[in-house]
N, C-alpha and C positions, 0 to 999 in steps of 0.2 A: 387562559392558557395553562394554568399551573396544575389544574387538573390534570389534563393530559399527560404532565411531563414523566411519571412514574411509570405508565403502556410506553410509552416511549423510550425512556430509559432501557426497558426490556427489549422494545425491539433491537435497538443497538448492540445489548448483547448476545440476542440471536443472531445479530447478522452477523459478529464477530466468527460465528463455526462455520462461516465460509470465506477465512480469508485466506487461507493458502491455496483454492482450487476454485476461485472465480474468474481470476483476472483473463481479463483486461476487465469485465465484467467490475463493478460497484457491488461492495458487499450492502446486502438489505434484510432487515428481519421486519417480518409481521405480526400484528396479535389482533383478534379476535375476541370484543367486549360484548356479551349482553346486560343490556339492564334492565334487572330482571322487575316486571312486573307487579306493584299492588305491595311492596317490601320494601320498605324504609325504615332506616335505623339513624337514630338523633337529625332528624333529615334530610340525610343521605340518601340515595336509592341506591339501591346493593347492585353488584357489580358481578358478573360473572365470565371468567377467561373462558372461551370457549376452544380456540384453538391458537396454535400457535406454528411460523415456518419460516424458512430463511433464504434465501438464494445457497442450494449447495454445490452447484456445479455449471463450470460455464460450459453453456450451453443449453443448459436442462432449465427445465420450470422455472419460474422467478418466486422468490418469498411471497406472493399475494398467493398463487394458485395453490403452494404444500400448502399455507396457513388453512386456508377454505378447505383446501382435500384433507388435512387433520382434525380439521371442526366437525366434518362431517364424519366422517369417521367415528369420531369422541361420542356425536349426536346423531346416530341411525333413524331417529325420531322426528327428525327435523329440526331447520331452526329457522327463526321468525328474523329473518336477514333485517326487516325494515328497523326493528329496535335495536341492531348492533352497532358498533364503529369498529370500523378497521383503523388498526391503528397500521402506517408502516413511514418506514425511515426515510426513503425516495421518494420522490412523486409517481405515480405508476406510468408504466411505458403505455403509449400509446399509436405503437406500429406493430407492422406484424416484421420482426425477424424472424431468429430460430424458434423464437416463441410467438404464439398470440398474445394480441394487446392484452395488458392487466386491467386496463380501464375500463374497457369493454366489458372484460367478465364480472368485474363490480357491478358496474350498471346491470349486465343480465340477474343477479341474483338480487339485486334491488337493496343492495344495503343503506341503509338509511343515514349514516355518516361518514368520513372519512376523514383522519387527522394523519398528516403528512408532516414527517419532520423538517427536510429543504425541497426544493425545489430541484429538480435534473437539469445539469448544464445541457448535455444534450441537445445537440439542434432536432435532432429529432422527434422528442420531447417536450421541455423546457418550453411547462405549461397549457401543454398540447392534453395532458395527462387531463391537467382537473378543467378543463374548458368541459370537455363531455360529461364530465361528472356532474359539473354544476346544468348544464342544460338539462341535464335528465332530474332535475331536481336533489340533487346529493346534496347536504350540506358538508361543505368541506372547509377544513381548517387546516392552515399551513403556515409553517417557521417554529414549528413545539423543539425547544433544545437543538435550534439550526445551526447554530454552533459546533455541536459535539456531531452533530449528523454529518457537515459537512468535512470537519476532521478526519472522521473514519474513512471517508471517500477521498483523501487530500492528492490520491495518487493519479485515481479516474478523474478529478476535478479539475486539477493543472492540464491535463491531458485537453480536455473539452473546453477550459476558457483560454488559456495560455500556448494550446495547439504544439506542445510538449511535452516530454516526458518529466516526469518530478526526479530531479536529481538530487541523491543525497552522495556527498562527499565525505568520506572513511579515511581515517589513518588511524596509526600507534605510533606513537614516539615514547622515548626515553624523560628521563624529566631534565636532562639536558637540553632537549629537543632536534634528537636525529631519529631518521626510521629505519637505516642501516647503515651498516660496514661500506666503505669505499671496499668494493671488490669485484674481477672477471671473474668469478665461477661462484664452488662450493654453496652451501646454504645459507637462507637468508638470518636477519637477526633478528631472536624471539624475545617478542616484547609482551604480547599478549599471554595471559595466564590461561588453562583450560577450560574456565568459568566464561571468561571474557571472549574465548574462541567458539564458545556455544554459540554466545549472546550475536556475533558476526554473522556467524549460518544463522540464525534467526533472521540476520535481516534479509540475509541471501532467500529467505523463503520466502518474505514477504515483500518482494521487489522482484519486476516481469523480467529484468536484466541486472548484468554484473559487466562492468567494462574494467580494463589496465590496460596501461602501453605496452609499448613494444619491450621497451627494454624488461619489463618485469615476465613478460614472456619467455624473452632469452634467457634471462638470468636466472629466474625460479622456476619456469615450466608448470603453474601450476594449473589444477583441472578445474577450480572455481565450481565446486557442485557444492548443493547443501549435506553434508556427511555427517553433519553433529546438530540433525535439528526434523524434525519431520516436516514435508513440504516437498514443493516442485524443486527442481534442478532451475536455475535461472538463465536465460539466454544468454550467451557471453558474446564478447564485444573487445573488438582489440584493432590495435591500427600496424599499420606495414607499407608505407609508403616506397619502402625500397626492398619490396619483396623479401627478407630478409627471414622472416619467419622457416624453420623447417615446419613442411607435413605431417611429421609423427610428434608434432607436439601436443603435449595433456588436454590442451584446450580446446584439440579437436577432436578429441573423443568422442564416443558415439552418445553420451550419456544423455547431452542437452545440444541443440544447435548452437550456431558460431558466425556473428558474421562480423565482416574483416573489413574496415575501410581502406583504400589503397588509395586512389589518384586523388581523392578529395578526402580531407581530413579536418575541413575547416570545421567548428564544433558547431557551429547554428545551422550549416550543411545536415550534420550528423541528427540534432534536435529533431530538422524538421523531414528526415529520413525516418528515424523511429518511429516517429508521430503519425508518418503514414501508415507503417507497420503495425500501428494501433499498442505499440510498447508503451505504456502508462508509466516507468517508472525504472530509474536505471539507478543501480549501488555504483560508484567508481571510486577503487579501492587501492589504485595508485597507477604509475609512481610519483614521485614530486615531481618531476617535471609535467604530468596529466594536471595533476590534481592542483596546482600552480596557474597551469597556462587556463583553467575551469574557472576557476576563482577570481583571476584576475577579469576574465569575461564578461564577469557578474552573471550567468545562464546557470544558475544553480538554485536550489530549495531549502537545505539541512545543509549542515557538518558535524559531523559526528567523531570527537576523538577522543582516545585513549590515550593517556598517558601513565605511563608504567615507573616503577621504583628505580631501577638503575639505570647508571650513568655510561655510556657508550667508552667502553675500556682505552687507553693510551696507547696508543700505537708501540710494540716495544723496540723497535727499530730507529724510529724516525723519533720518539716521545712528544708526538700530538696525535691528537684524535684524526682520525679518518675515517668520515662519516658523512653521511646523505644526509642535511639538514631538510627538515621540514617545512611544510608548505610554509610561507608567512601568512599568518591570519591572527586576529587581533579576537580573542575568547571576551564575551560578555554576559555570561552567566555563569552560575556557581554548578561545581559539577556533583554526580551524585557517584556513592566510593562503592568499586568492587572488586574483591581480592587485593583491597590496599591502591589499588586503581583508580585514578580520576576519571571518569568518564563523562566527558561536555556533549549533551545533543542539544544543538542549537538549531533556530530559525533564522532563515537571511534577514536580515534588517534591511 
């Protein structure tokens, strides 16, 4: 298997140039070996990339077809498909959607190997892939680096075995630990540096939604698009049980859709709503009382927090803090420091 793991490594990072504009879509990259003929060095038999592709677009092509339409391309000449291996990250689809099977077109070009990094949850899939392969005589090999394959995918994956969206949970707090002012209006309190306000729209780009309550609606208005980071806009997501919300708020902007829970707001309700909607992966970004009543649920994936250098000022009236304390959550890893900032990204335990 160790062979492998280097084409493999590659395809991971081809599939990476499609992860803000696949989703719901699994990022996949492919590569394309021959070994070349009657050439051996210390003996070795030499090794030739022929082509390389990745999934760029949902809906468009999957990484098996550009990989082959690149190869061919590169090799006008032809190529002796039965001595290559296709190397790819996913197990190849084996239905027809928006695309034709991948497995299929393997078989037709008669490639003579194939090394698969995991397997497709996919009921659709999941195995359905190398069944044909192996009857048509392919040798195939599968679990190269299924570790790191299935990482990349952790968002489609939850989605497909878990029948949920992968929820990561966001805050900033102060290193007292509040994430705002007790206040009815005016602006909220900035904790986040402009480094660390990128690193947010990052995630906003790479997650299919963005959810907050109500109150952080009312209170800050704000529009939740990705504006400090290149990427899609992310579906936004917000509750209103008592109608409460006005129409001309940010959120409803034209930019990205919107959709509002009202009569039902229970959150495994909500899970298994998205899940239909085929939403793979929701950021929720507050407020404490969201991100509170999520945690205590236990229906979460990540938590992701900042915490910043100052201390939530003294009230000068009253001479105590008045301040929105922070979710309680109990931190169990060491964080890594930006612009003087802690930042903990954690797994559920």
């Amino acid at each position: 298997m160790q062979q492998f793991e280097s084409y493999m490594a590659r395809c991971l990072q081809l599939a990476r140039l499609g992860e803000y504009y696949v989703a719901p879509n699994p990022m996949v990259g492919a590569v394309l070996v021959l070994e070349a003929k009657g050439d051996e060095t210390e003996g070795k038999k030499r090794e030739i990339i022929l082509g390389e592709g990745w999934h760029m677009q949902y809906g468009g092509p999957h990484a098996e077809p550009n990989c082959l339409r690149n190869a061919e391309e590169r090799h006008p000449e032809g190529i002796d498909y039965k001595h290559c291996t296709l190397y790819v990250s996913l197990e190849p689809c084996s239905h027809y959607g928006k695309t034709p099977p991948c497995a299929e077109l393997i078989i037709q070009k008669g490639i003579g190997r194939v090394v698969i990094g995991c397997l497709d949850p996919n009921p659709q899939v999941a195995g359905r892939g190398v069944r044909p392969m192996r009857e048509a005589d392919i040798e195939v090999v599968v679990g190269v680096l299924e570790a790191e394959c299935r990482a990349l995918n952790k968002r489609f994956i939850c989605l497909q075995e878990k029948k949920r969206p992968h929820v990561i949970l966001k805050w900033a707090q102060t290193a007292d630990g509040y994430i705002d002012m007790v206040r009815e209006g005016g602006s909220p309190l900035v904790i986040s540096t402009p480094l660390t306000k990128q690193l947010v729209h990052q995630q906003r780009a790479e997650n299919m939604a963005i959810m907050v309550g109500t109150r952080t609606v009312l209170m800050d208005n704000p529009r939740l698009l990705t504006t400090h980071w290149s990427g899609r806009n992310p579906i936004r997501i917000t509750l209103d049980r008592h109608g409460v919300l006005p129409q001309d708020s940010k959120i409803f902007s034209p930019e990205a859709p919107t959709i509002v829970y009202r009569e039902n707001t229970d959150w495994q309700f909500i899970m298994t709503d998205l899940a239909a909607r085929n939403i793979h992966s929701v950021l929720v970004e507050g407020g404490s009382t969201l991100l509170q009543h999520i945690l205590d649920s236990g229906i979460y994936d990540e938590v992701h927090i900042e915490i910043g250098k100052q201390l939530l000022p003294i009230d000068s009236i009253t001479g105590h803090k008045a301040g929105v304390k922070a979710p309680v959550y109990h931190r169990h890893t060491q964080p890594i420091v930006v612009d003087d900032h802690q930042i903990f990204i954690e797994q559920k335990l």
